[in-house]
Backbone bond lengths (Angstrom), bond angles and torsions (degrees), N, CA, C in turn:
res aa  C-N    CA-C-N  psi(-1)  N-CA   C-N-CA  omega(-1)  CA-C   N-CA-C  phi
1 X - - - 1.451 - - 1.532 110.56 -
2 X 1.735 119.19 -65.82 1.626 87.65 162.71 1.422 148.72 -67.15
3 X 1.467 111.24 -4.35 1.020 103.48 146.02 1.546 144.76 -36.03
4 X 1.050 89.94 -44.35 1.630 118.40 -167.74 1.360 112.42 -87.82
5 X 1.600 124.88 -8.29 1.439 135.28 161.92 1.264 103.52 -109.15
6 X 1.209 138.82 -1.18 1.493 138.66 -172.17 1.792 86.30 -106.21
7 X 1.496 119.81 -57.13 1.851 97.47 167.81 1.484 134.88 -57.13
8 X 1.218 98.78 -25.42 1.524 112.61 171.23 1.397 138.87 -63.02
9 X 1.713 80.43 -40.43 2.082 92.46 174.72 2.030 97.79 -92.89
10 X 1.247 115.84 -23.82 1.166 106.32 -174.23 2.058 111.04 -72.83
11 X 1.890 94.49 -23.70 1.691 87.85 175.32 1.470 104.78 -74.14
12 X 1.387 109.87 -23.03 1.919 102.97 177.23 1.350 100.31 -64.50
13 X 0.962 111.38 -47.64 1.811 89.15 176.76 0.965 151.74 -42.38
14 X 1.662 90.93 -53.43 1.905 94.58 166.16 1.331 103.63 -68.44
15 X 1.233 143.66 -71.95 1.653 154.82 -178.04 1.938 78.85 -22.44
16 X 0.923 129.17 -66.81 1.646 108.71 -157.58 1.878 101.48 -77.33
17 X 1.336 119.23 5.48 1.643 121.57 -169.42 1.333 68.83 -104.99
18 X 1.267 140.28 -77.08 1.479 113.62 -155.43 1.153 108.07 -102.24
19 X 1.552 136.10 58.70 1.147 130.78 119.65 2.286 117.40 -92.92
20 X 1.376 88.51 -6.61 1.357 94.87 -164.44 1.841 102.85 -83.02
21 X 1.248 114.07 9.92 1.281 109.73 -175.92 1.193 107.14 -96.82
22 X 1.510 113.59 142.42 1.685 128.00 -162.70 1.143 114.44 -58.16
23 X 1.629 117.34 115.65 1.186 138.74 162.79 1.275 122.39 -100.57
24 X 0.985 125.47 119.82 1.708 117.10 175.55 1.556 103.92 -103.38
25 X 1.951 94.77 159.17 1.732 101.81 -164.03 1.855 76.98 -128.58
26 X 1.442 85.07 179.78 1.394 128.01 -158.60 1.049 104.82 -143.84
27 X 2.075 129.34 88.72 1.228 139.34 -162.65 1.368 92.43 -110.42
28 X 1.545 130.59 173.24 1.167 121.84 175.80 2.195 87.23 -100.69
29 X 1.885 79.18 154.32 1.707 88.60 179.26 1.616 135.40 -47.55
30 X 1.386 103.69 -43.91 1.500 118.94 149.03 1.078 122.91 -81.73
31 X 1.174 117.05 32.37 2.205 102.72 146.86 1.387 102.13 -85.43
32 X 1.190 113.83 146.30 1.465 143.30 158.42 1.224 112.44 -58.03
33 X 1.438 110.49 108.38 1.631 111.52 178.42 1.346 134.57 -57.11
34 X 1.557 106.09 17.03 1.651 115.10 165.57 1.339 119.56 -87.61
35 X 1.508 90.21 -38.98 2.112 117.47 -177.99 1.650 102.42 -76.88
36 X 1.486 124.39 -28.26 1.067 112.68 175.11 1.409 119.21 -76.54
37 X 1.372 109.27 -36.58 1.795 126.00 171.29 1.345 103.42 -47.31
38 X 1.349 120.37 -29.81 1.501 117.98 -159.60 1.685 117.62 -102.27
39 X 1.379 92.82 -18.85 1.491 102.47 169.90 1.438 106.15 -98.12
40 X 1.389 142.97 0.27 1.196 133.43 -167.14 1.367 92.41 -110.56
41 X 1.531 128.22 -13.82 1.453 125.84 170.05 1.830 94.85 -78.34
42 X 1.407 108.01 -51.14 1.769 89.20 -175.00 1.535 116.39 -59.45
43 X 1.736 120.94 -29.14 1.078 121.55 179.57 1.814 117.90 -56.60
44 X 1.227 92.55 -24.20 1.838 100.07 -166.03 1.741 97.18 -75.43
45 X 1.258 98.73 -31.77 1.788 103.09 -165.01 1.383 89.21 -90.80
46 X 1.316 149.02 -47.80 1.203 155.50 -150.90 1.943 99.17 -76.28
47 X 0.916 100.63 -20.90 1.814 116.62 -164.42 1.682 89.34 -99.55
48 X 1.446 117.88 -57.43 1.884 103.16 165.68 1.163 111.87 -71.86
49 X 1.483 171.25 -31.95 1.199 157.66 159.49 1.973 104.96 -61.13
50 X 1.207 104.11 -30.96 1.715 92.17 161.58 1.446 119.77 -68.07
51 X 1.452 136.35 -19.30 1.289 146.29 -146.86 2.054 96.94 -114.06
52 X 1.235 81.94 -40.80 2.049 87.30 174.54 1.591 97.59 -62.78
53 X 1.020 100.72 -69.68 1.798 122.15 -141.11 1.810 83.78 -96.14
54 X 0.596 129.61 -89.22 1.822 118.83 -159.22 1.604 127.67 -74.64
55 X 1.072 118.95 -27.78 1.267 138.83 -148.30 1.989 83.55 -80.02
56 X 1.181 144.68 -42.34 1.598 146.66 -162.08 1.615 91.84 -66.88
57 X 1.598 146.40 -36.20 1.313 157.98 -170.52 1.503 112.81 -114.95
58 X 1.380 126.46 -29.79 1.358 103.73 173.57 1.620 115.94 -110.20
59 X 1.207 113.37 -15.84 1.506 123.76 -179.36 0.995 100.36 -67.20
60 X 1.768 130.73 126.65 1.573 127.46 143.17 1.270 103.01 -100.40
61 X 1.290 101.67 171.63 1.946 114.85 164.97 1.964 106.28 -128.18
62 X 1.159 71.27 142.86 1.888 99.08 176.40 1.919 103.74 -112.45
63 X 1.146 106.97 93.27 1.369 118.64 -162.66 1.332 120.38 58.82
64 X 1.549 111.34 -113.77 1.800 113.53 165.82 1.457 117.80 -64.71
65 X 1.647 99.37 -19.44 1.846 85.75 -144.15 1.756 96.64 -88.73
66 X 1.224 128.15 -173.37 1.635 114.92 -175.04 1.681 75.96 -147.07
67 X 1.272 105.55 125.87 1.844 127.19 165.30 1.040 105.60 -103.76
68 X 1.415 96.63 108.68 1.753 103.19 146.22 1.514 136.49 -73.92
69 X 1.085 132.70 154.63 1.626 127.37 -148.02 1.162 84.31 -86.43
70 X 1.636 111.91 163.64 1.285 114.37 173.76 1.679 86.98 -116.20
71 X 1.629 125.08 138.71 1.093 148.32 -154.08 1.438 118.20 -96.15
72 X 1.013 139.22 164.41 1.530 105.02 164.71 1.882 104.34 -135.84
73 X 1.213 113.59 164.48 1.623 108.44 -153.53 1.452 122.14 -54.23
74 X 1.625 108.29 -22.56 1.307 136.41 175.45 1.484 107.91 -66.35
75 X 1.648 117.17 -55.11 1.237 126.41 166.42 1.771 117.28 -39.01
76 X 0.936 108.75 -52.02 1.695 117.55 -156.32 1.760 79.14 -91.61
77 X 1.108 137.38 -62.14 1.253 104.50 158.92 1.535 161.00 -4.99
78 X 1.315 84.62 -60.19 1.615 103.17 171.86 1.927 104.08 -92.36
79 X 0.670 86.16 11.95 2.131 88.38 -177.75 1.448 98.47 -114.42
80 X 1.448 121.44 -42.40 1.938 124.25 165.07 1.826 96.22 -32.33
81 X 1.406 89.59 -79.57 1.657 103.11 -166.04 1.485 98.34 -71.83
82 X 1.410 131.43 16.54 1.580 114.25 153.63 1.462 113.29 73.84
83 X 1.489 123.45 -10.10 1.722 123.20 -160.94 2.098 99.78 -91.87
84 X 1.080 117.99 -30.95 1.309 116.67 -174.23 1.671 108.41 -39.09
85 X 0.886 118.04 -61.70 1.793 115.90 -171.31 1.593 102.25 -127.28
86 X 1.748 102.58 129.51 1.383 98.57 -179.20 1.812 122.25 -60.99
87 X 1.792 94.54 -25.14 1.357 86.26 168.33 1.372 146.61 -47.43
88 X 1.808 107.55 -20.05 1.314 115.39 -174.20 1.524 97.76 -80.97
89 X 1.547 127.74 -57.01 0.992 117.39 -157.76 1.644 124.31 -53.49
90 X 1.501 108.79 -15.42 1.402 115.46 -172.29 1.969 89.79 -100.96
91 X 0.908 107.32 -48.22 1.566 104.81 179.60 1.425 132.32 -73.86
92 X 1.423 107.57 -27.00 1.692 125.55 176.90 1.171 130.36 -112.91
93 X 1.701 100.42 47.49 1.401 112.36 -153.92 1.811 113.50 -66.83
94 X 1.418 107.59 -155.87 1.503 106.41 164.74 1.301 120.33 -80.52
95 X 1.271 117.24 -28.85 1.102 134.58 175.27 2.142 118.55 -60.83
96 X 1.328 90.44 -57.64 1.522 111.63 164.49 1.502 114.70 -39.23
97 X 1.092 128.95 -62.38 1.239 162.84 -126.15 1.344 126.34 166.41
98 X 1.351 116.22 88.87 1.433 132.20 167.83 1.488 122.35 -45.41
99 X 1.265 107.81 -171.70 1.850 106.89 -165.70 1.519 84.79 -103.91
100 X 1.361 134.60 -32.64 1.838 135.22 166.78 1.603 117.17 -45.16
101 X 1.460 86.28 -38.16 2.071 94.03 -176.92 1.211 88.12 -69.30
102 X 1.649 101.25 -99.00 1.819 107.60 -179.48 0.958 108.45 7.39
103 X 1.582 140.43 -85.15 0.760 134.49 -152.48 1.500 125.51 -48.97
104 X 1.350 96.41 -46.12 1.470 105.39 -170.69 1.627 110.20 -84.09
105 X 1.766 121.43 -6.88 1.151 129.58 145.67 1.694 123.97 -49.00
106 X 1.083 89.33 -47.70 1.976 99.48 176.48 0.988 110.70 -66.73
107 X 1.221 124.15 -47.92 1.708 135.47 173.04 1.698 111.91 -35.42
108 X 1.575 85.69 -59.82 1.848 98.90 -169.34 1.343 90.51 -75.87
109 X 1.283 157.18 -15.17 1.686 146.90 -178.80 1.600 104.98 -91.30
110 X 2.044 124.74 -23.77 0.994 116.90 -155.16 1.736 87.29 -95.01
111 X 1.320 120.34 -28.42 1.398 101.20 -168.28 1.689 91.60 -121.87
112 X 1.125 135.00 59.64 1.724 128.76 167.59 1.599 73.98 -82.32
113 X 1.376 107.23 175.79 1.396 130.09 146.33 1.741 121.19 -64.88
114 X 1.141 110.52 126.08 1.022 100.22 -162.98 1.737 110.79 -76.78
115 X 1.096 122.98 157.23 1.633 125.69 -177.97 1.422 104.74 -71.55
């Protein structure tokens, strides 16, 4: 059994080592630097629940580097409500990934920098 919490907190680790690598966002100029503080905390979490759950199907790499798609508003749309690819609905269930994650998945896809 501790074993089995000693692999568990040690995969949070890496999952939070490579979510902790520098990402830059793309806030609009008038947000209020409280609202931006506050989405750049959902972006950080939204960027590790993108890396569990999405990142194995939408991430490619161009040598070292790994690109994430840049989305478009319609896209992240149809991925909220789950209907874009039947694969998600059987694979990205509620269970999988809640409507709290998601959310904060869309977040981290709506303001990454775009590629």
């Amino acid at each position: 059994m501790k074993q089995t919490i000693f692999l568990i907190a040690l995969s949070g680790i890496c999952v939070s080592a490579l979510a902790q690598k520098h990402m830059k966002y793309e806030f609009p100029e008038n947000m209020p630097e409280h609202i931006k503080s506050d989405y750049l905390e959902q972006c950080k979490k939204g960027k590790i629940l993108y890396e569990i759950n999405c990142a194995k199907c939408h991430t490619s790499s161009v040598g070292r580097k790994k690109i994430i798609p840049d989305f478009t508003s319609a896209q992240l749309i149809n991925y909220e409500l789950r209907i874009q690819n039947p694969k998600h609905t059987n694979n990205i269930t509620e269970t999988t990934v809640n409507t709290e994650e998601l959310a904060m998945i869309i977040t981290f896809l709506t303001y990454k920098k775009k590629n």
